[in-house]
PAZA-483223 format. One record per atom (N, C-alpha, C, CB): y, x, z. Coordinates in steps of 0.02 Angstrom, whole numbers, padded with zeros to 5 digits, always signed. Glycine has a CB too. Layout:
<sites>
YXZ;...
</sites>
This chain:
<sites>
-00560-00797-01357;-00519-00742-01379;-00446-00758-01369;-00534-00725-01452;-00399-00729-01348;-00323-00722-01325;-00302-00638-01368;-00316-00720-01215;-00257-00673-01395;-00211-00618-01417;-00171-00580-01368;-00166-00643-01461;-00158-00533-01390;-00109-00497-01355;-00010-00534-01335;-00112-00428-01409;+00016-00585-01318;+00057-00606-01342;+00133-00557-01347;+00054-00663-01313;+00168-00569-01395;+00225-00551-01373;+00272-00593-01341;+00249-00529-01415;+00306-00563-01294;+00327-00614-01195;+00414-00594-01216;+00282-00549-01071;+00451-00635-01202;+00518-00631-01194;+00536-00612-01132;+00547-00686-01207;+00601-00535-01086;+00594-00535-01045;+00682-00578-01014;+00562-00468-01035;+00682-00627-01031;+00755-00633-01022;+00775-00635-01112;+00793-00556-00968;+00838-00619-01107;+00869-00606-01163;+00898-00529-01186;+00917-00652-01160;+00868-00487-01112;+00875-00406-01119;+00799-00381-01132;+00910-00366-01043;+00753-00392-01143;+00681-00364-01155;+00643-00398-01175;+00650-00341-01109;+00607-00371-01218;+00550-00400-01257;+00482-00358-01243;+00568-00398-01338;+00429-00383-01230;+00348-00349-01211;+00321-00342-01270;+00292-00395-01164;+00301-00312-01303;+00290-00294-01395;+00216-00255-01360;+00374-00222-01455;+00155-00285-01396;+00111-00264-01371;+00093-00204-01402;+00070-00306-01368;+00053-00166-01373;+00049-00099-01387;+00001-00088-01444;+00028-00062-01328;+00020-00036-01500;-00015-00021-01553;+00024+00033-01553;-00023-00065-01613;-00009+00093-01623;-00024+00145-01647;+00058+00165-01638;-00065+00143-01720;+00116+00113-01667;+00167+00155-01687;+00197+00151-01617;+00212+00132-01754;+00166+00144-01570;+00214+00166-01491;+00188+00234-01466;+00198+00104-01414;+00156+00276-01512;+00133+00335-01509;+00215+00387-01471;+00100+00354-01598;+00266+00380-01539;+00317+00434-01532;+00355+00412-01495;+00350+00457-01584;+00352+00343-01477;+00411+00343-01426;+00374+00342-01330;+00464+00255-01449;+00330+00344-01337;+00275+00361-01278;+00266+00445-01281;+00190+00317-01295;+00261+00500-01324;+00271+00558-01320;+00334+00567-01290;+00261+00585-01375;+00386+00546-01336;+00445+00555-01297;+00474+00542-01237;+00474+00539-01319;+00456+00480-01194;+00458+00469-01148;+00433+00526-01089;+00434+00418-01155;+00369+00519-01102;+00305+00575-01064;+00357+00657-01066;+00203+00585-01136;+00366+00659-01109;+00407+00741-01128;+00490+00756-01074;+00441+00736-01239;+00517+00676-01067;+00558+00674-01007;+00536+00684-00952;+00584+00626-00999;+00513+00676-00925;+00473+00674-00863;+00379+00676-00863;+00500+00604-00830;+00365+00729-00875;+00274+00715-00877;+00259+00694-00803;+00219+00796-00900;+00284+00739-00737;+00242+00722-00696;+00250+00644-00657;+00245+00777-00654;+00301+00600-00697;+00278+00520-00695;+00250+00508-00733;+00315+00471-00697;+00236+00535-00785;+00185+00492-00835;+00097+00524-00797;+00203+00525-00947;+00088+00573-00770;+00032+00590-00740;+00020+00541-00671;+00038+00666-00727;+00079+00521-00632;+00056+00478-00598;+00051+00416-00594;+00068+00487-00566;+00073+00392-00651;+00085+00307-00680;+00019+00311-00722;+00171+00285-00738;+00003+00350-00763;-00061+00364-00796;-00107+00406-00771;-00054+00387-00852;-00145+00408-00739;-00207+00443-00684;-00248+00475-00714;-00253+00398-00642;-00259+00435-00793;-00327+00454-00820;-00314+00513-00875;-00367+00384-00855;-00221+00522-00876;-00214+00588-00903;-00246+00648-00877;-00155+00602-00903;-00260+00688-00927;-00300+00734-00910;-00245+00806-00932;-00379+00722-00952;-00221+00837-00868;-00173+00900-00876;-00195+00946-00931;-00171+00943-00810;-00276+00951-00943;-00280+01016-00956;-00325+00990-01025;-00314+01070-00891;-00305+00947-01057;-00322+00910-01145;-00230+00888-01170;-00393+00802-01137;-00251+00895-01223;-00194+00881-01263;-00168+00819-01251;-00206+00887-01328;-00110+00825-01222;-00071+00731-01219;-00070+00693-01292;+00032+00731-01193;-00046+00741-01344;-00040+00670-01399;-00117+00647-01428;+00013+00693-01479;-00165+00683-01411;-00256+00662-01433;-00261+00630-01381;-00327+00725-01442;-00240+00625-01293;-00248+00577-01245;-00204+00498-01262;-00224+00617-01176;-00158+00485-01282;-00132+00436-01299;-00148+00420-01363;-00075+00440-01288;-00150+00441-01403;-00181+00407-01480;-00241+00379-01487;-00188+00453-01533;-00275+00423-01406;-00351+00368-01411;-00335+00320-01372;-00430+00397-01382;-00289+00313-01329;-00270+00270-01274;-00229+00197-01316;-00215+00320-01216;-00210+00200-01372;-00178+00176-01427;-00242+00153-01466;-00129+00230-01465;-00278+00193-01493;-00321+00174-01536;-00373+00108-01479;-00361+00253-01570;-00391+00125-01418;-00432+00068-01398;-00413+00019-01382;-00465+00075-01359;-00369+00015-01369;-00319-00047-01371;-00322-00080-01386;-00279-00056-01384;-00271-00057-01466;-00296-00105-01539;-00370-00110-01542;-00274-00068-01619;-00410-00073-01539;-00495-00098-01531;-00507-00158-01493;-00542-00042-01489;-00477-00181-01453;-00494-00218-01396;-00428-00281-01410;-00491-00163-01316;-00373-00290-01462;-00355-00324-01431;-00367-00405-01431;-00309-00303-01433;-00441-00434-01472;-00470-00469-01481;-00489-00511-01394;-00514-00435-01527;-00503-00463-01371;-00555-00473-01321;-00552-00521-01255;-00567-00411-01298;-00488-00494-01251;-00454-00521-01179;-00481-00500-01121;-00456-00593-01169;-00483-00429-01127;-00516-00398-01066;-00445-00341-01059;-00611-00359-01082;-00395-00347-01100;-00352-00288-01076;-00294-00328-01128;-00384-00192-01094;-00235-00296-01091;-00186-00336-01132;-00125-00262-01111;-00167-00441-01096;-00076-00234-01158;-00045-00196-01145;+00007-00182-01198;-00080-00155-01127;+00089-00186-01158;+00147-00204-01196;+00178-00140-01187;+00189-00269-01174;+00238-00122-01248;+00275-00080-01217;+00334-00143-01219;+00286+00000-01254;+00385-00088-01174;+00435-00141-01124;+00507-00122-01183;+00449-00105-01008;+00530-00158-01218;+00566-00141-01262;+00648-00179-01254;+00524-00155-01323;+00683-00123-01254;+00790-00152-01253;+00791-00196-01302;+00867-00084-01280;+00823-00243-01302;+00835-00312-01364;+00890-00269-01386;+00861-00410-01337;+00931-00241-01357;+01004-00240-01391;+00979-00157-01401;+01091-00266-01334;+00963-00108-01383;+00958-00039-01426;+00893-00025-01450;+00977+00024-01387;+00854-00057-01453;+00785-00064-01474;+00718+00007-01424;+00794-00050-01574;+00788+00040-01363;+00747+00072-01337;+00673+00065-01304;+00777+00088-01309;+00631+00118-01296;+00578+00118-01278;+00576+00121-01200;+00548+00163-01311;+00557+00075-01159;+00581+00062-01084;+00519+00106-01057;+00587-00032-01053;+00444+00084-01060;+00405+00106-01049;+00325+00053-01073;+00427+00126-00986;+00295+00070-01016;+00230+00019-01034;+00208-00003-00971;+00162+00054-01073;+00156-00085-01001;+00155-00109-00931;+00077-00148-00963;+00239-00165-00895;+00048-00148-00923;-00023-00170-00947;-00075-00215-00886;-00063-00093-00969;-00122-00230-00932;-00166-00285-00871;-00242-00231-00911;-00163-00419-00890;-00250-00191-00860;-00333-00148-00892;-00365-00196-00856;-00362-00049-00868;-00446-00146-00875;-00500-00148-00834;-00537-00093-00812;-00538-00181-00858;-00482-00067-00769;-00507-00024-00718;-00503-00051-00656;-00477+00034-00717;-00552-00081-00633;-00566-00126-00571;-00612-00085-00510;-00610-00196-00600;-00570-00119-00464;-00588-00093-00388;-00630-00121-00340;-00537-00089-00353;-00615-00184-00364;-00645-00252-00317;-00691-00304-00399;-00545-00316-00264;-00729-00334-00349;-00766-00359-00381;-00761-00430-00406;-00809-00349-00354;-00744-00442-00386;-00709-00538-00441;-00623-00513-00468;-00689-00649-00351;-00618-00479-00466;-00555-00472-00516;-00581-00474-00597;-00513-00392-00500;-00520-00489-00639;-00503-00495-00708;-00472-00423-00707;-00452-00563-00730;-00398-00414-00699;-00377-00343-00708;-00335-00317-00657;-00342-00334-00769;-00322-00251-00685;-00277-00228-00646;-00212-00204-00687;-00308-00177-00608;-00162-00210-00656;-00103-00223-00663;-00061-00141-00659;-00087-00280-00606;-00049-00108-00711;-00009-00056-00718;+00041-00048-00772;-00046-00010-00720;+00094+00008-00737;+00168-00002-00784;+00192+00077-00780;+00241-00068-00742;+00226+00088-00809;+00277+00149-00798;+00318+00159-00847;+00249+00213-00790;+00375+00166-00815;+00441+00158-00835;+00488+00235-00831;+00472+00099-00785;+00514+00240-00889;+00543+00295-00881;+00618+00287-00844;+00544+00324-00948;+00634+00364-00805;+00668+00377-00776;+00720+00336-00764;+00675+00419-00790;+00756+00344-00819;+00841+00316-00824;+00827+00232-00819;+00889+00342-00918;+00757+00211-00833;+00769+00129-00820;+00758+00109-00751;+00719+00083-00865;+00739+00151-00711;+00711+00117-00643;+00736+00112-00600;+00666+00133-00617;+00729+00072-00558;+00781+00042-00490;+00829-00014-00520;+00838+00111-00452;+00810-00052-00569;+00842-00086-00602;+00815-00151-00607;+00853-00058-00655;+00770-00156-00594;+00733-00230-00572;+00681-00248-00638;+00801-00304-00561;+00697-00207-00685;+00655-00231-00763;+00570-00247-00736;+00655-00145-00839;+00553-00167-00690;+00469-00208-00694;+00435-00268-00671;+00427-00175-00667;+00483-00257-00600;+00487-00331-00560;+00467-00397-00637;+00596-00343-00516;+00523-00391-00654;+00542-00447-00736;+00499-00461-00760;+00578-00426-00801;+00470-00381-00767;+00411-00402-00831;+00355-00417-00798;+00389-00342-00887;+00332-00396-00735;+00290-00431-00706;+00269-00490-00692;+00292-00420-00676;+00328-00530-00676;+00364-00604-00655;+00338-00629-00744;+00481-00602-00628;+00345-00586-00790;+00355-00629-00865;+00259-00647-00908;+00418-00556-00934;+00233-00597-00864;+00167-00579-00873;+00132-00633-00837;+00150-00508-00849;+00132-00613-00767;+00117-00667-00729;+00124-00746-00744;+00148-00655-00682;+00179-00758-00771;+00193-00836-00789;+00153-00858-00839;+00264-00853-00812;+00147-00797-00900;+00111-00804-00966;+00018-00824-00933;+00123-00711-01021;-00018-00773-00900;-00071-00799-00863;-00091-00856-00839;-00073-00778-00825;-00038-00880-00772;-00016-00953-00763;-00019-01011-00810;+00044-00952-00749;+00016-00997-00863;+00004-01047-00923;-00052-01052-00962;+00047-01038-00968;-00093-01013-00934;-00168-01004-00962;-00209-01073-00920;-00208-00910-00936;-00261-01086-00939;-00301-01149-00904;-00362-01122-00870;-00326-01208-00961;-00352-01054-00823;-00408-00996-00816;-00374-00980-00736;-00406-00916-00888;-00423-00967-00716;-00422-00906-00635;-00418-00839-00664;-00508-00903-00575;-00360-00799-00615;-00340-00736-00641;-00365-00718-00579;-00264-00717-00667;-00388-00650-00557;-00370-00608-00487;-00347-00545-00521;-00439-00592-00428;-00279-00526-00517;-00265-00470-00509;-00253-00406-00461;-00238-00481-00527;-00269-00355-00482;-00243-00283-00427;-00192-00258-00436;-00280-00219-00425;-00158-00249-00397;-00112-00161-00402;-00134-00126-00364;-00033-00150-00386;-00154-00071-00371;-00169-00021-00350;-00118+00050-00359;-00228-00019-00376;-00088+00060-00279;-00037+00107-00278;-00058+00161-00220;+00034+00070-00266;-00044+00236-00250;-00042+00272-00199;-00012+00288-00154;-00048+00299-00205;-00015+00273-00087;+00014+00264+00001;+00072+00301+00007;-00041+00296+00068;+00074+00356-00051;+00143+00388-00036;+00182+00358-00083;+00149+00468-00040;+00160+00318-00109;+00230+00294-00169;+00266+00253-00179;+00226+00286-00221;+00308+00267-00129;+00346+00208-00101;+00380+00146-00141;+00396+00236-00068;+00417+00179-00208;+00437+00133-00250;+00365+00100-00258;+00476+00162-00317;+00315+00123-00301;+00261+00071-00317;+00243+00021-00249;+00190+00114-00344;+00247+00051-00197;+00242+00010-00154;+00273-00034-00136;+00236+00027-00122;+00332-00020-00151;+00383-00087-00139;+00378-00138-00200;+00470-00063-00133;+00372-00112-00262;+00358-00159-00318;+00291-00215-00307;+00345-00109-00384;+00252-00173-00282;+00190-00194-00275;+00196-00267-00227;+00145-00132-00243;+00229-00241-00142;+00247-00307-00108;+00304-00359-00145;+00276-00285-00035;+00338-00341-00179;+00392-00410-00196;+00358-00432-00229;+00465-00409-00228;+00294-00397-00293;+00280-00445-00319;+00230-00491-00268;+00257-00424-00380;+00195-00467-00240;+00144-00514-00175;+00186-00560-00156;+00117-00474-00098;+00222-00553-00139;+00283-00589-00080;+00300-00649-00147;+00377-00519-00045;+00310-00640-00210;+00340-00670-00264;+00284-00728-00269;+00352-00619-00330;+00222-00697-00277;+00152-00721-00300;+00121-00746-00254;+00109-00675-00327;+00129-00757-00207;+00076-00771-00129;+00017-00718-00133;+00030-00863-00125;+00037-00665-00156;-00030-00623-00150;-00029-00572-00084;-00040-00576-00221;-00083-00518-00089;-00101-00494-00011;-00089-00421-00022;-00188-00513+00021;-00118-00396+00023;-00151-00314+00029;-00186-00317+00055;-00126-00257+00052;-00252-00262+00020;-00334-00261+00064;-00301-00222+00111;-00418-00219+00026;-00318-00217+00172;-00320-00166+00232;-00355-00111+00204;-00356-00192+00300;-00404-00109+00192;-00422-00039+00201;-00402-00019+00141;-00494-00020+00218;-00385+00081+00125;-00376+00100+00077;-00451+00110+00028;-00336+00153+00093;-00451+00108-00011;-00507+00112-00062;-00475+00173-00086;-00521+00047-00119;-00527+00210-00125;-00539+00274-00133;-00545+00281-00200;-00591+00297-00099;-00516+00307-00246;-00508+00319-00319;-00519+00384-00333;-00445+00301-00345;-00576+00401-00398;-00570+00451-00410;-00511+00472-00475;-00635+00466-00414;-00478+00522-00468;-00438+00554-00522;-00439+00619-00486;-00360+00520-00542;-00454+00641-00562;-00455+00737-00576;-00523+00751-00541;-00376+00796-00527;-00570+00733-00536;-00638+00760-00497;-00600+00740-00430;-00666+00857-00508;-00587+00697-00384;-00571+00686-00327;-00581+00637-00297;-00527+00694-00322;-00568+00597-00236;-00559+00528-00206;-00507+00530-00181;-00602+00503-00161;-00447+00481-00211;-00375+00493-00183;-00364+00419-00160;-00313+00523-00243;-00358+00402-00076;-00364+00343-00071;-00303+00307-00085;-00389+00330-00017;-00318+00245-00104;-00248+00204-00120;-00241+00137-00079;-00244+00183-00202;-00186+00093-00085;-00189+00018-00068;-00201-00033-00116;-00131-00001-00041;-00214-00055-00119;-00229-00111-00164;-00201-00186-00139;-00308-00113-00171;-00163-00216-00193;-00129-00267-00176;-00164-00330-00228;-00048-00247-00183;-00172-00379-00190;-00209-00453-00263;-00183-00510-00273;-00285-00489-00253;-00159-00533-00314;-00117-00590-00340;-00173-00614-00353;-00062-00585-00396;-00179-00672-00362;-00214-00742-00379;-00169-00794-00434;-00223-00784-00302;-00208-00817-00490;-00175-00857-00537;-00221-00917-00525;-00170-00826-00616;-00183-00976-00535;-00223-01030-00572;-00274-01044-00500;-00269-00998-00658;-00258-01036-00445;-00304-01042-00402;-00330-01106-00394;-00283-01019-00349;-00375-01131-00379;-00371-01220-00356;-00426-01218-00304;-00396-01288-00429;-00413-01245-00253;-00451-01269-00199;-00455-01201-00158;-00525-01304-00221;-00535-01199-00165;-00569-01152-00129;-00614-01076-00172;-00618-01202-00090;-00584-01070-00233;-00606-01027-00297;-00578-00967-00267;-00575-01048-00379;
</sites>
């Protein structure tokens, strides 16, 4: 069992793992901009109530955070205590020897600013310091260029890859193909 930890991001951000009371400042966020929170979050559902979609998304969490099968922070300002966004390791998996997959979203006014990069870099290290093999995913859709570029620096950062072919995700009753990118932790030899 692994706790959820709380990660220092620097001396400007703190990763405060996610529970119940990141409800209102995750509405609020979402209410700036929904149609990033629909594409940073997939498994929103347009046509159900957002605050019953996140309060269960909150509630399993904390259900789970015993487990070490999901680990998920919101991304928090040291100095205004703002709500940056969220950044998480699920298990919604694509490939088959992975641990998790690797998702974030950040509201508007913080991005292009290097924070997820950070917190990625801060996540990643925390793993690393684990005595365990990680395989992680990102999984980004082909038109999205920022995620796509986040996605390669972190590869490029991590010695990690991209599958060639796109794999095919369903969201909303569909198959929307994506890329998928895999970092490797803790590798040794030939594992």
């Amino acid at each position: 069992m692994t706790l959820t930890p709380e990660l220092k991001v620097g001396r400007e951000f703190t990763l405060e793992p996610v529970n119940k009371l990141a409800l209102k400042p995750i509405l609020n966020a979402f209410n700036e901009d929904p149609e990033s929170a629909y594409a940073a979050l997939p498994w929103l559902d347009k046509n159900k109530e957002i605050r019953q979609q996140i309060r269960d998304m909150l509630f399993d969490v904390e259900a789970q955070e015993n487990l070490d099968e999901i680990h998920f922070w919101s991304i928090i300002d040291e100095q205004t205590r703002d709500f940056i966004g969220l950044i998480g390791l699920g298990d919604e998996l694509q490939l088959l020897h992975s641990n998790y997959n690797l998702g974030y979203w950040v509201r508007s006014k913080y991005r292009r600013q290097g924070i997820t990069i950070r917190c990625v870099n801060t996540i990643l290290q925390w793993l690393s310091s684990r005595d365990k093999f990680f395989r992680i995913e990102i999984t980004v859709h082909p038109h999205n260029d920022a995620g796509l570029a986040t996605a390669a620096s972190v590869c490029q950062g991590w010695d990690g890859e991209v599958v060639e072919e796109f794999i095919g995700i369903e969201i909303g009753n569909r198959t929307v193909p994506h890329r998928i990118h895999i970092i490797d932790i803790n590798r040794g030899g030939d594992s």
